[in-house]
MDAnalysis code that builds the backbone (N, CA, C; Angstrom):
import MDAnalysis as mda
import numpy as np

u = mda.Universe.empty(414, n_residues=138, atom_resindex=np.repeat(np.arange(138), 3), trajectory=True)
u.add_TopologyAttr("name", ["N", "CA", "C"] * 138)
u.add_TopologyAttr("resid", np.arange(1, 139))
u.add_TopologyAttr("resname", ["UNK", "UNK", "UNK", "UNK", "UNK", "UNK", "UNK", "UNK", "UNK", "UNK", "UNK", "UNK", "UNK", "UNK", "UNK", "UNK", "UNK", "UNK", "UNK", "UNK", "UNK", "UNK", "UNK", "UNK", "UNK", "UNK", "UNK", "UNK", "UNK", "UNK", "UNK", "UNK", "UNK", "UNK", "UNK", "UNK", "UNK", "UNK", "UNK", "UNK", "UNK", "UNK", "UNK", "UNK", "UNK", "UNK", "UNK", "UNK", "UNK", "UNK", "UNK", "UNK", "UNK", "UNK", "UNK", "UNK", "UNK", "UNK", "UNK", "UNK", "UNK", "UNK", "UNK", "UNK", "UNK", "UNK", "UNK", "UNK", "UNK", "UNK", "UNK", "UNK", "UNK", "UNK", "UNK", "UNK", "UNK", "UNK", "UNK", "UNK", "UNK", "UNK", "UNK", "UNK", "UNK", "UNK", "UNK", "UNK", "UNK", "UNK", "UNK", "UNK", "UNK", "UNK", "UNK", "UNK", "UNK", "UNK", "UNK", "UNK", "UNK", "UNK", "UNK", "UNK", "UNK", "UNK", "UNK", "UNK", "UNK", "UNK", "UNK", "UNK", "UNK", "UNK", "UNK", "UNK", "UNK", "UNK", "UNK", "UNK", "UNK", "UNK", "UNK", "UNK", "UNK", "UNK", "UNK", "UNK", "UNK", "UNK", "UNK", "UNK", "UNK", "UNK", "UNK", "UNK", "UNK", "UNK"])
u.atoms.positions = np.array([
    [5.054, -14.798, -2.892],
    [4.206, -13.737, -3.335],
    [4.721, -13.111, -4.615],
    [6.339, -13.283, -4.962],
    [6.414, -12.082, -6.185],
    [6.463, -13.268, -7.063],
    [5.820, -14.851, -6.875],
    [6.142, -15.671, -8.612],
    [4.634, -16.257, -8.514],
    [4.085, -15.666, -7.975],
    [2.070, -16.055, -7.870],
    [1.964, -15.918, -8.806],
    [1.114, -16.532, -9.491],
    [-0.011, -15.937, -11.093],
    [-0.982, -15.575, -10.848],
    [-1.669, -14.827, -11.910],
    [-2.805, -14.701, -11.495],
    [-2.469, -12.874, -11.660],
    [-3.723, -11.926, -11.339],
    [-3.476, -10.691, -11.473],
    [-2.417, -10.224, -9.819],
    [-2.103, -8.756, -9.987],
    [-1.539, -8.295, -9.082],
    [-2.642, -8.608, -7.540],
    [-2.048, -8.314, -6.677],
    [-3.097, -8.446, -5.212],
    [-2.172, -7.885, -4.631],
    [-3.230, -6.471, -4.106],
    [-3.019, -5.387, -3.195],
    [-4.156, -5.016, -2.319],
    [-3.807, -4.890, -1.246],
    [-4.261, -4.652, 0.105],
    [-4.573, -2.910, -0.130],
    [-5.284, -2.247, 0.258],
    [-5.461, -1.131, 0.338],
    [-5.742, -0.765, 1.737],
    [-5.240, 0.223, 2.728],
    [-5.511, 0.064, 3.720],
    [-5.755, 1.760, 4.570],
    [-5.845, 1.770, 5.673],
    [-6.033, 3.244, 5.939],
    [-5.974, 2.649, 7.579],
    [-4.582, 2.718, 8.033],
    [-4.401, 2.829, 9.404],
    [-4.421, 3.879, 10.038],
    [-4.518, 3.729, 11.514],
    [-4.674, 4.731, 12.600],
    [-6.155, 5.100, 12.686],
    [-5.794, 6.358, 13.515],
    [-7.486, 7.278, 13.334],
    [-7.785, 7.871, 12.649],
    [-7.288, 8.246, 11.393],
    [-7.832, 8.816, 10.054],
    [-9.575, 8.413, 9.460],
    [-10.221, 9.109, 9.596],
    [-11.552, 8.936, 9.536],
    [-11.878, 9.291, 7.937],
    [-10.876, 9.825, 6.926],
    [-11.380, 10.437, 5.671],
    [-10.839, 8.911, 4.827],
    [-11.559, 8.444, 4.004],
    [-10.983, 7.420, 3.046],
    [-11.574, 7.895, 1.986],
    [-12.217, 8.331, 1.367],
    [-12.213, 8.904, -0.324],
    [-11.117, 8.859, -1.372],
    [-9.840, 9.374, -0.496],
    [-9.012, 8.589, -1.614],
    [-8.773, 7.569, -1.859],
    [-8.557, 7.151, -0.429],
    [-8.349, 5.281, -0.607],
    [-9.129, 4.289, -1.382],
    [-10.635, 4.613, -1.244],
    [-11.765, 4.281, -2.368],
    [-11.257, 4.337, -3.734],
    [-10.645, 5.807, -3.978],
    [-10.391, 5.906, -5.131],
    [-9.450, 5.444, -6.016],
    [-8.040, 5.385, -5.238],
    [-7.173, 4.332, -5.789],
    [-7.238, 2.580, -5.187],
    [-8.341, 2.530, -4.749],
    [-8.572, 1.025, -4.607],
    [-9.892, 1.035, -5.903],
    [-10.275, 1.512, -6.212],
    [-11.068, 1.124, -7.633],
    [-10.471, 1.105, -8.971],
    [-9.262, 2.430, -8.527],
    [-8.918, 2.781, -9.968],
    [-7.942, 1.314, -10.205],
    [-6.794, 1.011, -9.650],
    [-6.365, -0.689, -9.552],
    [-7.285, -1.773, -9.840],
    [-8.702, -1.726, -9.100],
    [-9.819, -2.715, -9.717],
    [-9.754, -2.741, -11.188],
    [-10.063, -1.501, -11.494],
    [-10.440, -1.391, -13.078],
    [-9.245, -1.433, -13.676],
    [-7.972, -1.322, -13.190],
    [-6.781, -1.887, -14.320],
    [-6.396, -3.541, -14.120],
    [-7.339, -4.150, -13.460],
    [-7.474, -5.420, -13.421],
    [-6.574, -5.995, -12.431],
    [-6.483, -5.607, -11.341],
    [-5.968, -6.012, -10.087],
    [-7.075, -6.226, -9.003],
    [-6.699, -7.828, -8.263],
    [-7.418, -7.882, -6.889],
    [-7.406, -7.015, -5.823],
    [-7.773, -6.471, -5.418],
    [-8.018, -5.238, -4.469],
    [-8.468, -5.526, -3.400],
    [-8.137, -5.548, -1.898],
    [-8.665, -6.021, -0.425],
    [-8.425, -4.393, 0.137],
    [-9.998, -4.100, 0.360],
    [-9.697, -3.048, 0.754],
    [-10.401, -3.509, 2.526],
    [-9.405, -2.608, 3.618],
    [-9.308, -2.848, 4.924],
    [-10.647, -2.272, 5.633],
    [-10.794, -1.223, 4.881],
    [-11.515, -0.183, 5.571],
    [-11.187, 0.653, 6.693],
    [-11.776, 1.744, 7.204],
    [-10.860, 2.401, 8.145],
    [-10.701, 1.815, 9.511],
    [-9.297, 2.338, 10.373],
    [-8.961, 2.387, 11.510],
    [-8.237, 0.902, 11.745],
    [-7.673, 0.970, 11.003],
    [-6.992, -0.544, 10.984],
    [-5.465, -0.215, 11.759],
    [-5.161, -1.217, 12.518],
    [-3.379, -1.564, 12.988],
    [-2.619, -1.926, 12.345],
    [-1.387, -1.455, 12.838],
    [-0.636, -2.268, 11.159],
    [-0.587, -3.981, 11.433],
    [-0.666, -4.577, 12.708],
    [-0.875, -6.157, 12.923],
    [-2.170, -6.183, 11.867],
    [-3.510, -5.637, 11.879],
    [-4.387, -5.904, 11.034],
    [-4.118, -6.063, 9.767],
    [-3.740, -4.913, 9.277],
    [-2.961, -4.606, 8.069],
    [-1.891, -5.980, 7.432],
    [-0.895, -5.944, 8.092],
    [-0.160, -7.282, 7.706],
    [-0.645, -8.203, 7.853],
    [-1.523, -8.403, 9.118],
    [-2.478, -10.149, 8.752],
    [-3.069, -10.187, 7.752],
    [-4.001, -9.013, 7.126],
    [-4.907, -9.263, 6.220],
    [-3.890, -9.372, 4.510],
    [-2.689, -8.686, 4.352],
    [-1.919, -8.970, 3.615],
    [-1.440, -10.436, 3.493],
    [-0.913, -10.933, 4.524],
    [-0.506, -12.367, 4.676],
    [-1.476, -13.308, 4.006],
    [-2.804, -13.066, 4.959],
    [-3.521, -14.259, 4.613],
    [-4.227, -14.023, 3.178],
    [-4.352, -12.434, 2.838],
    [-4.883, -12.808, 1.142],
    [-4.107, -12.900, 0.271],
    [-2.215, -13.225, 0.312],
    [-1.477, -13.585, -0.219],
    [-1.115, -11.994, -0.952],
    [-1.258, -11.275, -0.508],
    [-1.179, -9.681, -1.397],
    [0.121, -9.664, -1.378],
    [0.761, -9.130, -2.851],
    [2.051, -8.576, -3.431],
    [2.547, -7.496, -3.013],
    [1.589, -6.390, -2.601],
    [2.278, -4.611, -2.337],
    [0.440, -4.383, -1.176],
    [1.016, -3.546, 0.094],
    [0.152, -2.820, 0.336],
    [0.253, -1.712, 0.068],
    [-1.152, -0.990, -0.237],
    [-1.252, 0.684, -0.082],
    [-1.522, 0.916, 0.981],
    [-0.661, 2.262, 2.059],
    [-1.521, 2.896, 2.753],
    [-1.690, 4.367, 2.326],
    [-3.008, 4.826, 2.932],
    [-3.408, 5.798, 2.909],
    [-3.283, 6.687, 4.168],
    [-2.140, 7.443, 4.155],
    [-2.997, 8.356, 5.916],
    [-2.740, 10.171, 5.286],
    [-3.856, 10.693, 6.415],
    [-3.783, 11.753, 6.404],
    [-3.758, 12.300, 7.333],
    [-3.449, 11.546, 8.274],
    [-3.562, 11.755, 10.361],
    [-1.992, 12.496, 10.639],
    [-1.462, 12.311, 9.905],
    [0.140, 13.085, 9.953],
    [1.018, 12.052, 11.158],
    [0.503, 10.492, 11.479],
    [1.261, 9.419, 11.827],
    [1.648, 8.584, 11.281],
    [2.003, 9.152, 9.897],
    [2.432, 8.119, 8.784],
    [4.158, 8.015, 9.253],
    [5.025, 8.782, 9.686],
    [6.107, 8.149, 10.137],
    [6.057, 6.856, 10.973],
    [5.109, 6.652, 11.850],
    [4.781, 5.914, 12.788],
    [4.367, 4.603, 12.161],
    [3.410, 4.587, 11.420],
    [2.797, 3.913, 11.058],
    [3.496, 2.986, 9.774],
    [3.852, 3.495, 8.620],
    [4.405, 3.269, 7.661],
    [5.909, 1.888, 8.218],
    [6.648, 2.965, 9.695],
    [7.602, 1.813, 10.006],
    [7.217, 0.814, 10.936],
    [5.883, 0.850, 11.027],
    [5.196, -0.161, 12.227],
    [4.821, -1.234, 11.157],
    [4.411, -0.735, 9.980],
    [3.823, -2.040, 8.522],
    [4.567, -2.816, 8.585],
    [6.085, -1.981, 7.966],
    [7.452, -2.575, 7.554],
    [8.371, -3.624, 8.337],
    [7.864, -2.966, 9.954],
    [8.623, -3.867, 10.379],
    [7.693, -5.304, 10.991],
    [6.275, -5.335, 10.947],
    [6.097, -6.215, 11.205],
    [5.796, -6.905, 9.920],
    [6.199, -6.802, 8.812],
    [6.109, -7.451, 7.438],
    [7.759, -8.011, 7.318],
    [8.540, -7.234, 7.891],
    [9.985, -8.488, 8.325],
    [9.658, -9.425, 8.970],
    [9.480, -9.265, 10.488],
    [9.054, -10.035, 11.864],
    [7.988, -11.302, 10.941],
    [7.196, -10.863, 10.480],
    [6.622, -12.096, 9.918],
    [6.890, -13.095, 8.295],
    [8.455, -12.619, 8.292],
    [8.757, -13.142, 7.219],
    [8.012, -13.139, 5.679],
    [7.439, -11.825, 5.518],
    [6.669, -11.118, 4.654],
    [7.558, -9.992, 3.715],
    [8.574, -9.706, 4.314],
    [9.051, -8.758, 3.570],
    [8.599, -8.263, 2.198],
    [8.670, -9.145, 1.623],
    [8.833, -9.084, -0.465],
    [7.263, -8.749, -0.342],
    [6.457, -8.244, 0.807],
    [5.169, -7.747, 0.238],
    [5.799, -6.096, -0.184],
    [5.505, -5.386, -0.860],
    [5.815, -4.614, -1.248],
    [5.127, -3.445, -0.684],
    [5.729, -2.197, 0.212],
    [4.491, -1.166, 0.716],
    [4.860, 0.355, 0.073],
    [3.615, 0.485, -0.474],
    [3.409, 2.281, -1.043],
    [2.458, 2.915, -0.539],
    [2.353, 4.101, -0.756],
    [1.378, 5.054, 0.070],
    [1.432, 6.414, -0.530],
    [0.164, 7.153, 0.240],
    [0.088, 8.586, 0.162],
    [-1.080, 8.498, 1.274],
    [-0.673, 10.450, 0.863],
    [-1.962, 11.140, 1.430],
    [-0.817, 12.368, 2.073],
    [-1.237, 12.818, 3.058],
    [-0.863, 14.238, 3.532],
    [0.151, 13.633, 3.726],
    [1.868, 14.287, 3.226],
    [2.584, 13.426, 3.636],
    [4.133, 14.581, 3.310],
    [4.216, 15.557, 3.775],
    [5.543, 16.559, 3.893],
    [6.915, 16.088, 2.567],
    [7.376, 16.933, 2.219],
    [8.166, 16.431, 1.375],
    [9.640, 15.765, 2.111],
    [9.839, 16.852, 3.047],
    [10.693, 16.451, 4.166],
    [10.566, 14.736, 4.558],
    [9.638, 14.403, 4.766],
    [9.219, 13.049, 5.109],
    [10.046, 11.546, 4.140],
    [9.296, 12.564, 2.929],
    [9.534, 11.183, 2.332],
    [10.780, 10.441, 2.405],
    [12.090, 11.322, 1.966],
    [13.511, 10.662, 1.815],
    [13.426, 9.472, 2.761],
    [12.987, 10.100, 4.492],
    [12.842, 9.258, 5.623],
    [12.166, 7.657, 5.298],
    [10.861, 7.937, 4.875],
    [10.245, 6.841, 4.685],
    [10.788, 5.870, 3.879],
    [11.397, 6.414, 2.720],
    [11.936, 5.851, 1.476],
    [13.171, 4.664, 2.582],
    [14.062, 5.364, 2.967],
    [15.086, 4.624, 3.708],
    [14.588, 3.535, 4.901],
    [13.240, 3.887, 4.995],
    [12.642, 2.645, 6.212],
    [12.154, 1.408, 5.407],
    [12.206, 1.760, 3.897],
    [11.451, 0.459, 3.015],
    [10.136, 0.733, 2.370],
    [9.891, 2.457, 2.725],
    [8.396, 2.328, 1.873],
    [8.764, 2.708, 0.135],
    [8.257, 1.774, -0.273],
    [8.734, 1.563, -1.896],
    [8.913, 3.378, -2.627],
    [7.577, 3.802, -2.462],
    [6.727, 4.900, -3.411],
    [6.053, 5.749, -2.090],
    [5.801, 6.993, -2.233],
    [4.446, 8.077, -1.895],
    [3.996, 8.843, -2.836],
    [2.753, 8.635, -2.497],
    [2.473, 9.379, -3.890],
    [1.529, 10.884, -2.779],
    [1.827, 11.608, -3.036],
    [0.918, 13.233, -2.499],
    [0.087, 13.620, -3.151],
    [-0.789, 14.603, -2.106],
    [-1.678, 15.137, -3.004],
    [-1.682, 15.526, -4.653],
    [-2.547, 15.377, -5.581],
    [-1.856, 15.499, -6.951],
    [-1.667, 14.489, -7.905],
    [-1.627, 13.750, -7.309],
    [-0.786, 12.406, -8.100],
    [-2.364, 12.027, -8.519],
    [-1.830, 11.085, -9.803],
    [-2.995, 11.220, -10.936],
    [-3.111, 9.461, -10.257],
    [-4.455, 9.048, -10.341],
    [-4.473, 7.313, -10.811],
    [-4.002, 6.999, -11.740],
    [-3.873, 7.226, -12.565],
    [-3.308, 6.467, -13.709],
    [-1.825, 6.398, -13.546],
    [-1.070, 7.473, -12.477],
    [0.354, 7.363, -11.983],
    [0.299, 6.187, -11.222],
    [-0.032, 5.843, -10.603],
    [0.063, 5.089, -9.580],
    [-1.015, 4.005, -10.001],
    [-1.579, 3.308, -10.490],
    [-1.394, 2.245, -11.479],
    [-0.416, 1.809, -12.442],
    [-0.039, 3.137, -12.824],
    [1.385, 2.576, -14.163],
    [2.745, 2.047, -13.009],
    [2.665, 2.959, -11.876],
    [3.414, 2.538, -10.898],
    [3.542, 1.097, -10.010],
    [2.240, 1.251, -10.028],
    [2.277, -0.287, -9.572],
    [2.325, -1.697, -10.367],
    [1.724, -1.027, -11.705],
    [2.323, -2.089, -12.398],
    [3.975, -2.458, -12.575],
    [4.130, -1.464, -12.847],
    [5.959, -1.100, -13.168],
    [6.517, -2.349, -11.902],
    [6.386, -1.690, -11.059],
    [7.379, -2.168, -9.926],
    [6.640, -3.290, -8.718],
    [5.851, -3.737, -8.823],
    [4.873, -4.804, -8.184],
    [5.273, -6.125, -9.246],
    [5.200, -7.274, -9.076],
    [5.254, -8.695, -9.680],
    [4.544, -8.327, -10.993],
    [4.932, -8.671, -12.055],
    [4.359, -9.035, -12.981],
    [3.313, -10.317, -13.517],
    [1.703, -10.019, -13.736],
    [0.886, -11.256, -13.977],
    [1.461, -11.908, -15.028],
    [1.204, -13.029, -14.733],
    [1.342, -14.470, -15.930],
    [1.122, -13.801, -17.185],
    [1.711, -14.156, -18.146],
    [1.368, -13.814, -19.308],
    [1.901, -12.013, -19.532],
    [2.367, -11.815, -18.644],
    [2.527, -9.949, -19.269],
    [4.349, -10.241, -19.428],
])
């Protein structure tokens, strides 16, 4: 996954019972339009869903999105079944309601980035370009 060609491919996803995706829409378009493949999950997804659908569309980094306040839960449920399936080097970032307290935590379980309320698209595109595989030719 990190020596593919071709543009970036990211999974966008929104696990648990979180019923609001508007943001997720929003940074799954704003990535469209900086010229990245985009698989977006749609809501209420598992993280088994989540990592299958990463696996099989060959995706570089997932996003999740939660705002259910089970992103501790969830975030190390991605991670670890993206070891277990010998996926690791997919790369996982996220936001949404997400405590500052939290993050250090998450950071040390393997989630790359969070981005919180605030955070601009164009951050988190430059971000994902930055630190996601680089396309052919860049």
């Amino acid at each position: 996954m990190g020596v593919a060609a071709g543009p970036i491919r990211v999974v966008v996803a929104k696990p648990g019972l979180d019923g609001h995706d508007r943001g997720a829409k929003v940074i799954a378009r704003a990535l469209r339009d900086a010229g990245m493949e985009v698989i977006y999950t749609g809501l209420h997804q598992t993280p088994e869903q989540i990592v299958g659908t990463a696996i099989q569309e060959d995706a570089d980094a997932i996003g999740l999105s939660i705002l259910s306040g089970a992103h501790n839960t969830l975030f190390a449920a991605v991670i670890e079944l993206l070891k277990e399936r010998d996926a690791a080097d997919i790369l996982v970032f996220g936001g949404g309601i997400i405590p500052e307290a939290d993050i250090p935590l998450l950071k040390e379980k393997g989630v790359a980035e969070i981005f919180t309320p605030g955070a601009t698209t164009t951050s988190i595109v430059e971000w994902v370009r930055t630190n996601v595989r680089q396309p052919a030719g860049a």
